[in-house]
C-alpha positions in Angstrom: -12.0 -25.7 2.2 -14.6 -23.3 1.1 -14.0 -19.3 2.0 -17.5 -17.6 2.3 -17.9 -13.5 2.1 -20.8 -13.0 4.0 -20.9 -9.1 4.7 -18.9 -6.1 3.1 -20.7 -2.7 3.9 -20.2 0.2 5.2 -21.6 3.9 7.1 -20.0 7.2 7.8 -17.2 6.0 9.3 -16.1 2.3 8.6 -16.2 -0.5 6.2 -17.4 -3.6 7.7 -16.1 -6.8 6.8 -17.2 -10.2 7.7 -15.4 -13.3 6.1 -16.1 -17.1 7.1 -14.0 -20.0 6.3 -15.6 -23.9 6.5 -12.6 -25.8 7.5 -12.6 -29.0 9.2 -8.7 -28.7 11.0 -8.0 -24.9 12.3 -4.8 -24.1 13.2 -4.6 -21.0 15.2 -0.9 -20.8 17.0 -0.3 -17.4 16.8 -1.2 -14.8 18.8 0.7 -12.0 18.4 0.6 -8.6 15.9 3.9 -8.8 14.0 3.6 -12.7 13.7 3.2 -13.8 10.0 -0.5 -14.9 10.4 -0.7 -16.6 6.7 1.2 -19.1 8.3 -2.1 -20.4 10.4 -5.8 -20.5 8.8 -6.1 -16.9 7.7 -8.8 -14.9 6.0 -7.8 -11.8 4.3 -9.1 -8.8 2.6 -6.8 -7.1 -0.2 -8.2 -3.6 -1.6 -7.6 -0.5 -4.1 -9.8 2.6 -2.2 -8.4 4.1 -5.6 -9.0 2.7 -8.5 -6.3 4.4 -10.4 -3.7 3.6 -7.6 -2.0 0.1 -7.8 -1.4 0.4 -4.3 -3.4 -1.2 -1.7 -4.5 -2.3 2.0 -4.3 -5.9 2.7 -5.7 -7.0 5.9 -5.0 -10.6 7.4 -6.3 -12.2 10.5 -6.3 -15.7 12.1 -8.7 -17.1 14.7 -8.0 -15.4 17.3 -7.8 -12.2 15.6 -4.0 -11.5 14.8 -3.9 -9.4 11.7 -1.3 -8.0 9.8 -2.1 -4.7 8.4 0.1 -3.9 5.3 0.4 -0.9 2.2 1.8 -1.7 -1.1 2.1 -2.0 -4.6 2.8 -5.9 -4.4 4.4 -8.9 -2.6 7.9 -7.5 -2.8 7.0 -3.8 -1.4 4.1 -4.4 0.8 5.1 -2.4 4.8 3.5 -3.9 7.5 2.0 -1.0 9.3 2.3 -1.1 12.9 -0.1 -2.5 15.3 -0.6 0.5 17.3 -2.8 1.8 14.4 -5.2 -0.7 15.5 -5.8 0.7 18.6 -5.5 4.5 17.9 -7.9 4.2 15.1 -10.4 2.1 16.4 -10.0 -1.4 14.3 -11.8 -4.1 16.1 -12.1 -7.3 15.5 -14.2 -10.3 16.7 -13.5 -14.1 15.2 -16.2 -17.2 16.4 -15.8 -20.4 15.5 -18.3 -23.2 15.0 -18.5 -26.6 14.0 -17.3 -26.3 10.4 -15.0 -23.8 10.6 -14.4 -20.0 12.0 -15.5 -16.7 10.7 -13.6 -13.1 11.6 -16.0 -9.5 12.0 -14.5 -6.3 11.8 -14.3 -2.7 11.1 -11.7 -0.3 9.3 -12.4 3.0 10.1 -12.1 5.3 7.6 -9.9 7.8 9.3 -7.4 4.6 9.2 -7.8 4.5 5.4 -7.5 8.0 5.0 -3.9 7.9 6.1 -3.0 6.4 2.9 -5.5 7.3 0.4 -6.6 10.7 1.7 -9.8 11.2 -1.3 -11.5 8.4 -0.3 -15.0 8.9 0.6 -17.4 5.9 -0.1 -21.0 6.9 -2.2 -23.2 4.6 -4.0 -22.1 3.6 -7.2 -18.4 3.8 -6.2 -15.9 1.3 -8.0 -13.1 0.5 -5.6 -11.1 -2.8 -6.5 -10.0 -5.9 -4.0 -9.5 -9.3 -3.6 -10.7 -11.8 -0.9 -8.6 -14.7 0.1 -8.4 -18.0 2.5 -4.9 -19.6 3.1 -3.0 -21.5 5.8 0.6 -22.2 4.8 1.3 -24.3 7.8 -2.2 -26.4 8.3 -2.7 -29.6 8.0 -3.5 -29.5 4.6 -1.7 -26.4 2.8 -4.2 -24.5 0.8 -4.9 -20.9 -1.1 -8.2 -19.9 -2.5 -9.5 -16.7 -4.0 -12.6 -14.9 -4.4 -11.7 -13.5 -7.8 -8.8 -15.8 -9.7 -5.5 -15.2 -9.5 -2.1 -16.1 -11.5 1.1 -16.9 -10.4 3.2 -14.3 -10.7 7.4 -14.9 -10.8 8.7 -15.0 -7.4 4.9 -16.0 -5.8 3.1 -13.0 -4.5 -0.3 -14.1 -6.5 -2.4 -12.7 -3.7 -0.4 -9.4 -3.8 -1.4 -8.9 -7.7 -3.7 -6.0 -8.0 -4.3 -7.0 -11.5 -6.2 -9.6 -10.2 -7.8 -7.7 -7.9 -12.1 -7.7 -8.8 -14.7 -4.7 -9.0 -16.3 -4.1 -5.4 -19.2 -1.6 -5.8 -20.6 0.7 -2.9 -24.5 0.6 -2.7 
């Protein structure tokens, strides 16, 4: 399993995210918004737009583009927020898959982001913190991996640790 961050920038009105995974068996069963997606390959994106805040956006898709969108401080507070906000704000996603794997495109407007961390406003040289991840609970073969390391916290959770979280920059 390898999970590759190929693209993390951003314009005047969305961050743009692409994540690819190289994984020989994808499981991609669900297809619907409130289903838990970690369950199936998933790639998500976990991130601070604040760095003094410890709460944070996690995004989570699977192949074909399910994502749970959720806001919180950790794993035993995160609120899924509703699908709807999707649509109204103008998230879009795309996911292809190729010989070795699958990869997932997509954008988070800012007005989404806003919502919930009304300050932000992306410049060069900003600090935001976050955390890249690759999982699939119920593949084939089980597995978790992390961009920046992560510890296992009492109760699980490690993903949804924003002391583990890394420095993303803004150029």
């Amino acid at each position: 399993m390898v999970l590759l961050i190929r693209l993390v920038c951003y314009d005047d009105e969305n961050l743009y995210v692409q994540l690819s995974a190289k994984e020989k068996e994808i499981r991609a069963e669900l297809t619907g918004d409130y289903d838990m997606v970690c369950r199936d390959s998933c790639l998500e994106f976990f991130f601070s737009p604040d760095p003094m805040s410890e709460r944070y956006l996690n995004i989570e898709m699977n192949p074909n583009c399910s994502v749970f969108l959720g806001l919180g401080c950790g794993p035993k507070d995160c609120v899924r927020l509703l699908p709807l906000s999707r649509k109204r704000y103008g998230f879009h996603a795309v996911s292809e898959r190729s010989e070795d794997g699958w990869s997932v495109t997509y954008a988070v407007p800012f007005i989404l982001i806003r919502l919930f961390f009304s300050d932000f406003s992306p410049y060069p040289g900003l600090k935001i913190r976050g955390n890249f991840y690759k999982c699939g609970d119920e593949c084939v073969e089980p597995h978790y991996l992390s961009w920046n390391p992560v510890k296992e916290q009492p109760g699980g959770g490690s993903f949804h640790y924003p002391p583990c979280f890394g420095e993303l920059e803004f150029e």
